[in-house]
C-alpha positions as CSV (number, residue, x, y, z in Angstrom):
1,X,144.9,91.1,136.0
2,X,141.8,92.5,134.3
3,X,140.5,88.6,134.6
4,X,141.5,88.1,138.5
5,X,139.2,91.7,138.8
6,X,136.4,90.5,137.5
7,X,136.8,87.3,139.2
8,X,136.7,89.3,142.6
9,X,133.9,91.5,141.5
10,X,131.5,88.2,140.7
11,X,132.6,86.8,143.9
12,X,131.6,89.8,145.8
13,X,128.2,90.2,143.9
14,X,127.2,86.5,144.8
15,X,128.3,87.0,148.4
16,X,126.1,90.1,148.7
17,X,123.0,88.1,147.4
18,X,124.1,85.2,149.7
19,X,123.9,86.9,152.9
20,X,121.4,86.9,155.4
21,X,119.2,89.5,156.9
22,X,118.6,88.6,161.1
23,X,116.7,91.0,162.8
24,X,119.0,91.7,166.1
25,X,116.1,94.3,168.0
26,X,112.6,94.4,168.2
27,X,111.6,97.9,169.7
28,X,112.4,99.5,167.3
29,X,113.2,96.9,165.2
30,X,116.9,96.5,164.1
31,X,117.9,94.4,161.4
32,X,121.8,93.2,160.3
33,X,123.1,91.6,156.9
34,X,125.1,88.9,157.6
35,X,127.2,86.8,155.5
36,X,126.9,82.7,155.7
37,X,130.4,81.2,157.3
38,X,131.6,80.2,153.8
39,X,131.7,83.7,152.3
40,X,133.7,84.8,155.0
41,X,136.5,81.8,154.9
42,X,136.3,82.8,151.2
43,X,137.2,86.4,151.9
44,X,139.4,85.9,154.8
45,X,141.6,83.6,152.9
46,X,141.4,86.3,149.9
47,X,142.4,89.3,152.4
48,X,145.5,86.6,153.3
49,X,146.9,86.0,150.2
50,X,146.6,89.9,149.2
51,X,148.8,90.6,152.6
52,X,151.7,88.1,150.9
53,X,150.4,85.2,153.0
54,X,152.1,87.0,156.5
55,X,148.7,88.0,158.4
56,X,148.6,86.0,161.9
57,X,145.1,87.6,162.7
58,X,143.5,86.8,158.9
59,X,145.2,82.8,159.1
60,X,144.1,82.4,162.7
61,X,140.5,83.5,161.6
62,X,141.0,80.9,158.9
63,X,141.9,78.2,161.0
64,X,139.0,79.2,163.7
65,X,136.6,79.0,160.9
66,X,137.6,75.6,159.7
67,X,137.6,74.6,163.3
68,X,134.4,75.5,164.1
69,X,132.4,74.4,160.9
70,X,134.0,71.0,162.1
71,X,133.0,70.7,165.5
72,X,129.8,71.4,164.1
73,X,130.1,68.7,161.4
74,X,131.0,66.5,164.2
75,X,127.7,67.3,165.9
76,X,129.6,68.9,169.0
């Protein structure tokens, strides 16, 4: 348990330094973090497995995710 912890706590520490900052407003200027598509799949897919694996909304996400970085792979 203490290992699966500190697993999650590394995790979340690399996907803070991952994310991106996009400035969303310019007068006044406004500025958002935002995580890359991977992180959240990674945290979605972490949020489903802590809910026993029964979360429509957190598997649809999942599969919307996937769906999309393919359709992008696919140049469409």
């Amino acid at each position: 348990m203490i290992v699966a912890e500190a697993l999650e706590a590394s995790l979340d520490k690399e996907q803070m330094d991952r994310r991106q900052r996009v400035q969303v407003a310019t007068d006044p200027d406004g500025w958002l973090y935002v995580y890359t598509p991977e992180d959240i799949l990674l945290q979605k897919l972490r949020w489903y497995r802590l809910g026993n694996e029964v979360s429509d909304r957190q598997w649809r996400d999942v599969t919307d995710l996937l769906q999309r970085a393919l359709g992008e792979a696919q140049g469409g």
